[in-house]
FIPA-276030 format. One record per residue (C-alpha): residue in one letter; x, y, z. Coordinates in steps of 0.05 Angstrom, whole numbers, plus 5000, padded with zeros to 4 digits. Layout:
% FIPA-276030
aXYZ...
This chain:
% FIPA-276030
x905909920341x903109420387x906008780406x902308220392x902807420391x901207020331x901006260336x905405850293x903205480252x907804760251x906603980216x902203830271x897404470263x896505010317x898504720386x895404900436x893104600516x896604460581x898603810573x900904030504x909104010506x913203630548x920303650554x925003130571x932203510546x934804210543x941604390514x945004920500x952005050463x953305760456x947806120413x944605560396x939305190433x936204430435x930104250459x927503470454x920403290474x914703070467x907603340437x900403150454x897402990387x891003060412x892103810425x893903970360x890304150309x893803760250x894903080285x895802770214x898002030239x892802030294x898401880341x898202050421x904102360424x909502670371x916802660397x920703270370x926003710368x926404400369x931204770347x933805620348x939005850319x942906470335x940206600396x941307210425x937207350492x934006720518x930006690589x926206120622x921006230672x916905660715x909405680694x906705740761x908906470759x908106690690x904407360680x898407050623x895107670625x901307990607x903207460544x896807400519x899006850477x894106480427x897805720434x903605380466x908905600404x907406360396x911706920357x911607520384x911108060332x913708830340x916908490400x918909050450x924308640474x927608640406x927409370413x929709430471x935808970465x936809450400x936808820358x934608860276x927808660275x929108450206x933607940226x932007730298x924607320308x921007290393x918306590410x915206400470x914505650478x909605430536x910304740562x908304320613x912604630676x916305230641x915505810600x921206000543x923306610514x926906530458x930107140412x933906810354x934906880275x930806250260x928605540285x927004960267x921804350285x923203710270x918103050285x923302450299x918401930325x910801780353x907401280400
């Protein structure tokens, strides 16, 4: 089977643009990574509140391969995502890491200055604030 990237759909719709995902704090602890942000509403598709900007966190848990890359020299063509938040489905990564594809779910997160690769059991997306 081919891989293939399928947005994600989140509170705030589809996500997708540039300017879309900013973020201001990366941790890590183990197999379990934070990120804390900040989301363009107006490059969403479901800005509910009307708000300019959506501060979140973003959550994976389990995480098993992780990899960040700087935008400037991501390979697009090679991605071929369809929005900032993508999964990547029959992932050959997963495959080749021999990880249960059952189990284990590919992200890739585009932001504003870097590209993440995520491989993890699950996530989670919380809103905690707007301006």
């Amino acid at each position: 089977m081919d891989q293939i990237n399928l947005e994600i759909m989140t509170q705030l719709g589809y996500i997708k643009g540039r300017d879309a995902i900013y973020v201001d704090s990366f941790h890590q602890k183990a197999n379990f990574i934070e990120i804390i942000g900040e989301i363009s509403g107006n490059l969403c598709t479901n800005n509910y509140n009307k708000s300019r900007w959506y501060k979140f966190m973003l959550s994976f848990i389990n995480v098993m391969v992780f990899r960040r890359e700087a935008l400037d020299i991501y390979p697009w063509k090679k991605w071929d995502t369809k929005s900032n938040f993508d999964e990547v489905k029959n992932s050959t990564w997963i495959t080749e890491y021999e990880l249960d594809d059952k189990k284990f779910k590919h992200y890739i997160i585009e932001t504003y200055d870097d590209v993440y690769f995520v491989i993890c059991e699950e996530f989670e997306l919380k809103i905690i604030g707007e301006r």
